[in-house]
C-alpha positions as CSV (number, residue, x, y, z in Angstrom):
1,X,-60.8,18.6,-13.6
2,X,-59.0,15.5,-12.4
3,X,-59.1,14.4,-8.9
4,X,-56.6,15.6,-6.4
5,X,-54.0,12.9,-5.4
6,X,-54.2,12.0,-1.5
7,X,-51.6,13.3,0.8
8,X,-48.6,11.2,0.9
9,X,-47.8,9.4,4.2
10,X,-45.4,11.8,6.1
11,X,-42.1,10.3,5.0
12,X,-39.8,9.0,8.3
13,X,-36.7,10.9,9.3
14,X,-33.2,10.2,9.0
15,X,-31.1,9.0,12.0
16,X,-27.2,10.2,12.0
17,X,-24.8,8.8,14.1
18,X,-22.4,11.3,14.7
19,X,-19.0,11.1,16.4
20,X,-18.3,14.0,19.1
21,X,-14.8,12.7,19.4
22,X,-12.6,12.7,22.6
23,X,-13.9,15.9,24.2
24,X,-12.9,18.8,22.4
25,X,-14.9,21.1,20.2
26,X,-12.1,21.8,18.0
27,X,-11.4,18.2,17.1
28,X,-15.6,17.8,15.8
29,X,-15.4,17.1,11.9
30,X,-17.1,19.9,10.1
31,X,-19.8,17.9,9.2
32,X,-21.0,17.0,12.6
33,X,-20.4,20.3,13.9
34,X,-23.2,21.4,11.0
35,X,-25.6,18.6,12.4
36,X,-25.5,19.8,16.1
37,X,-26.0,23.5,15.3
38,X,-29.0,22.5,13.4
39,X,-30.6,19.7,14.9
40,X,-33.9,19.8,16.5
41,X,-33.1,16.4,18.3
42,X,-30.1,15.2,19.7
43,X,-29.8,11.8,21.6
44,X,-26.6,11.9,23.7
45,X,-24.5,9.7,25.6
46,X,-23.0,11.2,29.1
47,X,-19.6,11.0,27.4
48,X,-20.0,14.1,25.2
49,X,-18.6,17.2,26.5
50,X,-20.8,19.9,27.9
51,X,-18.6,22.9,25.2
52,X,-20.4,19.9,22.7
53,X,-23.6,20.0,23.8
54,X,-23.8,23.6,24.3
55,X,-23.3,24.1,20.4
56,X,-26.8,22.6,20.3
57,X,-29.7,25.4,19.1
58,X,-31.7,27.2,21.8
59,X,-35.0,25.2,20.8
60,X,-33.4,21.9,19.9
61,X,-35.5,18.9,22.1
62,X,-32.2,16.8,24.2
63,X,-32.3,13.9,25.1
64,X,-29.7,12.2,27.4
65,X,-29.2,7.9,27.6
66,X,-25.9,8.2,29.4
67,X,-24.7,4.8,30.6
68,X,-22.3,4.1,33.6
69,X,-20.8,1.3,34.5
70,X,-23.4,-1.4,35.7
71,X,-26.1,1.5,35.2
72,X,-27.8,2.5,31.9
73,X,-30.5,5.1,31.6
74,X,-31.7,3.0,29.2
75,X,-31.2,-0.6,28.4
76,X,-29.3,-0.5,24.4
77,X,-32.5,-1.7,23.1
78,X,-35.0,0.7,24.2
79,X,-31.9,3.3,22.8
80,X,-32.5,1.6,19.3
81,X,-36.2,1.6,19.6
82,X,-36.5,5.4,20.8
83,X,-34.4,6.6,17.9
84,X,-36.6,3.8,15.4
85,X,-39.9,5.5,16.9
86,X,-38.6,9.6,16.5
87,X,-37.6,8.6,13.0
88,X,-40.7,7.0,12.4
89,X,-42.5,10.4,13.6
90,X,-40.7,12.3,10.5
91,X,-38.1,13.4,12.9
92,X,-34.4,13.8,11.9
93,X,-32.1,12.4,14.5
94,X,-28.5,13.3,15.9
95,X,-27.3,10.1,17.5
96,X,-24.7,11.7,19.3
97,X,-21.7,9.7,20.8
98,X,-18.6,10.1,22.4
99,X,-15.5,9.2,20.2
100,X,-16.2,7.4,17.0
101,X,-19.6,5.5,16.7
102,X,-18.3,2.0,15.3
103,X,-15.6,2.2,18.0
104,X,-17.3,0.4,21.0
105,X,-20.0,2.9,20.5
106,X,-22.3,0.3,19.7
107,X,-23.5,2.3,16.1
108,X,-23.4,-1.1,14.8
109,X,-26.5,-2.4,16.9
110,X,-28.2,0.9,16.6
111,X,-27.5,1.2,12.6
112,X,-28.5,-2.2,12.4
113,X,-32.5,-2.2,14.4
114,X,-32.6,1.1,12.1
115,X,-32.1,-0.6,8.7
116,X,-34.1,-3.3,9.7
117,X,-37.1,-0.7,9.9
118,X,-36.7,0.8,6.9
119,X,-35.3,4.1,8.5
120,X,-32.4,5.4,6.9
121,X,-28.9,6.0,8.7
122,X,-25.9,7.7,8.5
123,X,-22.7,7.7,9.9
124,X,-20.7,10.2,10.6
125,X,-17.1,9.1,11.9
126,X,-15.5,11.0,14.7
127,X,-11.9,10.9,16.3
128,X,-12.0,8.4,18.5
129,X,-10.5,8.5,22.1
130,X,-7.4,6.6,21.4
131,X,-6.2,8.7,18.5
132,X,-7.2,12.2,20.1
133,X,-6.1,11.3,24.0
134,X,-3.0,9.6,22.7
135,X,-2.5,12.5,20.0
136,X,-2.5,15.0,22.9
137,X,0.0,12.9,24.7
138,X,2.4,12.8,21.7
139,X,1.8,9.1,22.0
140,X,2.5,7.5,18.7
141,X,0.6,4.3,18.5
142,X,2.8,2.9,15.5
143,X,6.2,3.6,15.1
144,X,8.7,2.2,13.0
145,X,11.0,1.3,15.8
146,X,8.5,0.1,18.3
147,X,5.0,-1.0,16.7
148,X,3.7,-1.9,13.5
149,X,0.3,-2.6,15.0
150,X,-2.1,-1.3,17.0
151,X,-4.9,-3.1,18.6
152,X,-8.1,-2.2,20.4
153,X,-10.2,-4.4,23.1
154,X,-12.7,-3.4,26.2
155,X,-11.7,-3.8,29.4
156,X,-15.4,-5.0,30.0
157,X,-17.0,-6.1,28.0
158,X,-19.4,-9.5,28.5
159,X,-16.9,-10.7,30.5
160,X,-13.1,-9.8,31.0
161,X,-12.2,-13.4,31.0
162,X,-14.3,-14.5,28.2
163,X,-12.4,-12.6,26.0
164,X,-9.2,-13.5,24.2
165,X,-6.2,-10.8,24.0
166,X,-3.5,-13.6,22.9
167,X,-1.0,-12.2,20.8
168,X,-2.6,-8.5,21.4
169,X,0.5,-6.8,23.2
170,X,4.0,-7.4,23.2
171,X,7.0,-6.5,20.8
172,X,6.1,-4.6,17.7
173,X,2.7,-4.3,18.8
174,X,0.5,-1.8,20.6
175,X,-2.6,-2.6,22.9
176,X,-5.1,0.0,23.9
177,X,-7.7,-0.8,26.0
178,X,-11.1,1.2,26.5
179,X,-13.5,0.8,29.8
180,X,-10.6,-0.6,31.7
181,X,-9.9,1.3,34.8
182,X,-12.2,-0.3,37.2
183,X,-10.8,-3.5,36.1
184,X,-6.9,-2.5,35.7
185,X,-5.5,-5.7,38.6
186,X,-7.0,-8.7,36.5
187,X,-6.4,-6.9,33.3
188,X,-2.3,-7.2,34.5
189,X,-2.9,-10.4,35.3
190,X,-4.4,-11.5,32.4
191,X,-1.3,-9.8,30.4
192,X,1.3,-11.4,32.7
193,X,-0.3,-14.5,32.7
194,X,0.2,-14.6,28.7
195,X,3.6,-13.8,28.7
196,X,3.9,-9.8,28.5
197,X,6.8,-8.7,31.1
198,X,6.0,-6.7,34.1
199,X,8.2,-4.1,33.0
200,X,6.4,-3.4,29.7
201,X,6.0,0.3,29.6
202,X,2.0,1.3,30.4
203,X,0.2,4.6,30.1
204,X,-3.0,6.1,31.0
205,X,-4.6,8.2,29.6
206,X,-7.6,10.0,31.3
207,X,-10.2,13.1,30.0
208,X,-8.1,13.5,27.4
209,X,-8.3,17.1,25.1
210,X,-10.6,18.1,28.1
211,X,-9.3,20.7,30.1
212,X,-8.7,18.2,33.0
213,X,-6.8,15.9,31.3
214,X,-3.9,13.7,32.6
215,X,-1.1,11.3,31.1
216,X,0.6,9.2,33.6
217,X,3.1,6.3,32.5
218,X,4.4,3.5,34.5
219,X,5.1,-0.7,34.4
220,X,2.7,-2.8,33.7
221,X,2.7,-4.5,37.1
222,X,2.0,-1.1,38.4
223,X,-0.8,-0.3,36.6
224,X,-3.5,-1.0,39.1
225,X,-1.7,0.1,42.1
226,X,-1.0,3.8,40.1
227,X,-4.3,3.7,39.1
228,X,-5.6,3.7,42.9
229,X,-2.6,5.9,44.0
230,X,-2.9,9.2,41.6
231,X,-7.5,8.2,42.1
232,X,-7.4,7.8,38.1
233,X,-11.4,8.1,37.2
234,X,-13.5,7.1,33.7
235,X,-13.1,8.2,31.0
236,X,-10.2,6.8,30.6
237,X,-7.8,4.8,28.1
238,X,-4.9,2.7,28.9
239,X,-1.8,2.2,26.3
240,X,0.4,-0.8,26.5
241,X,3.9,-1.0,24.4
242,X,7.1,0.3,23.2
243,X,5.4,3.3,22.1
244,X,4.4,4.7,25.6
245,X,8.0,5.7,26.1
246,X,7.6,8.4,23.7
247,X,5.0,10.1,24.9
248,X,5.5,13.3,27.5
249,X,3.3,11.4,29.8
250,X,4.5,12.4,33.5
251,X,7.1,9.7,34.0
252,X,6.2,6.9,37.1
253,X,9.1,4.7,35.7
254,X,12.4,5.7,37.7
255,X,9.6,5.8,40.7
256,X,8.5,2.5,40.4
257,X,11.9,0.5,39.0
258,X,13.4,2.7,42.1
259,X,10.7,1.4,44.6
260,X,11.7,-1.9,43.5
261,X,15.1,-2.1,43.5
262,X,14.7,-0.7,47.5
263,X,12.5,-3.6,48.2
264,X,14.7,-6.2,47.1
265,X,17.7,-4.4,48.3
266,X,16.0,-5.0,51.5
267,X,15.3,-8.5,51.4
């Protein structure tokens, strides 16, 4: 009788990063709606909606590392080395994340500190907050008339002014910028300053699919004033271009050019 072969070494979990999308249940791709139901672990950020996280099952172990701005529960690297240690443990992971998790979800860094300790990762895309918000807003980013490309940048983001949005926005293209209420005054500036007219048609788009969701559109050299005047909070995107005119965004335009032509009327 041959000699039983040790035990193997308890193999390490898998770690998914899942996309929750914009807010809405009904927008989750099948495949990550299977994950939540059946996950024992979940690691979520604060942006996930509470209709998401409720999907989770009775017993499954949650675990929140919800930043906000110029706060983090937990720095990103004690985020990688959490979900490197529960895989580690045998556990299987949901790394779940507002939006899409390669869309300044930072699934990059996590996949990468992952890899790197031989813990396997998957992805699992999601809709991210420009397509669905602007989707609900009937806010074509591309149109053949308007915008044959569409571009995406943080509004903070190691820096506002270290980053370079030449050439970004303008005719025939579309900007949309994440993280950039807070920041919306030098983010005109910075526009202005490289050209982009002060007329050039803005949106923002804020909680959008959620129940509480609002579409405003104004002029660019609105933007931050509109943005303190209707007390627009995060999450929130805003869309510069052409293309904002189509949307069915509640309409600040005739207000503002109207408020304008009074003032200079005036002087």
């Amino acid at each position: 009788m041959t000699e039983a072969s040790p035990s193997k070494e308890r193999q390490f979990g898998t770690v998914y990063l899942v996309g929750a999308g914009p807010g809405d249940p009904d927008l989750l791709t099948i495949k990550a709606a299977r994950l939540i139901e059946r996950a024992r672990l979940i690691v979520h950020d604060g942006l996930v909606a509470d209709e998401i996280m409720a999907m989770a099952r009775p017993d499954a172990r949650l675990i929140s590392v919800a930043k906000k701005r110029a706060r983090h529960t937990l720095p990103q690297e004690d985020i990688n080395a959490l979900l490197v240690a529960e895989a580690k443990a045998g556990h299987d992971v949901v790394r779940l994340k507002g939006g899409d998790p390669f869309i300044f979800g930072r699934g990059g860094e996590e996949a990468e500190d992952l890899r790197a300790a031989g813990v396997s990762v998957e992805v699992v895309p999601g809709i991210s907050a420009a397509n669905g918000c602007a989707a609900e807003a009937l806010l074509p980013l591309t149109h053949r008339e308007d915008a044959s490309a569409v571009s995406f940048v943080a509004g903070q983001c190691k820096g506002l002014s270290e980053q370079n949005w030449a050439g970004l926005a303008g005719k025939g293209r579309t900007l949309v910028i994440y993280m950039g209420v807070a920041t919306a005054e030098p983010i005109t500036e910075k526009l202005i300053d490289d050209g982009l007219s002060p007329d050039t048609p803005v949106a923002v788009l804020e909680n959008g699919t959620r129940g509480e969701s609002r579409a405003i559109r104004t002029l660019l050299t609105d933007l931050g004033a509109m943005i303190a005047r209707e007390n627009v909070r995060s999450p929130a995107l805003i869309v510069v271009g052409d293309v904002v005119k189509r949307s069915n965004a509640l309409d600040l335009f005739n207000i503002v050019r109207t408020e304008r032509a009074q003032v200079e009327s005036e002087a």
